[in-house]
N, C-alpha and C positions, 0 to 999 in steps of 0.2 A: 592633698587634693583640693584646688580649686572649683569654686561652681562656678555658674555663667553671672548669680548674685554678685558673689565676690570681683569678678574681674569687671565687671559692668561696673560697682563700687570704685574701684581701683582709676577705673580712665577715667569716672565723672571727677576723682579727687583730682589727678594729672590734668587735666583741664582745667579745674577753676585756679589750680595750683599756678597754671600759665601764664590765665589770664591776671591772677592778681598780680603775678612777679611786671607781666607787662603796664599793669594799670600803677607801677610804681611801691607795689607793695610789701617791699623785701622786709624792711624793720618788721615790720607789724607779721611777715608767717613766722618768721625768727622766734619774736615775743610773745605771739598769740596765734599760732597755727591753726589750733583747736576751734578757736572761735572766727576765726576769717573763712576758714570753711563750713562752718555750721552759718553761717552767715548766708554766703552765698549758696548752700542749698535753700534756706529760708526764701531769697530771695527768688531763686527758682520755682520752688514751688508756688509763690504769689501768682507771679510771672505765668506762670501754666494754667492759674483758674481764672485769671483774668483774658484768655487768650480771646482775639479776636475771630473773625473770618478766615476760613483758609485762604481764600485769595485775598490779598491786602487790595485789590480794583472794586471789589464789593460792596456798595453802598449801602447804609442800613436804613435806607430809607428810598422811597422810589424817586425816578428819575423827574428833577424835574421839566417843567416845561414852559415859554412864554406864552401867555394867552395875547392872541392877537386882537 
């Protein structure tokens, strides 16, 4: 019996699996599986506490303006 952990596990690996095979990474899941994807959850996680604005239009600061 699967849980919703387990399969939610499963696609996050089928995914980065994808993207590394796309980002040219075949030797390297071959050789080092293990650490190409512990890699890129690391880098995910970085990635998520650095996140910015929800709207990427959001300025962090106010708008400015010319003084006439």
């Amino acid at each position: 019996m699967t849980t919703l952990k387990d399969e939610t596990h499963e696609q996050e690996e089928a995914q980065i699996l994808t993207l590394a095979k796309l980002a040219g990474l075949d030797v390297a899941l071959k050789e080092h599986r293990q650490d190409v994807l512990t890699a890129a959850r690391t880098a995910l996680k970085v990635q998520k506490a650095f996140a910015g604005p929800a709207c990427n239009t959001t300025e962090p600061w106010p708008t400015m303006k010319v003084k006439p």
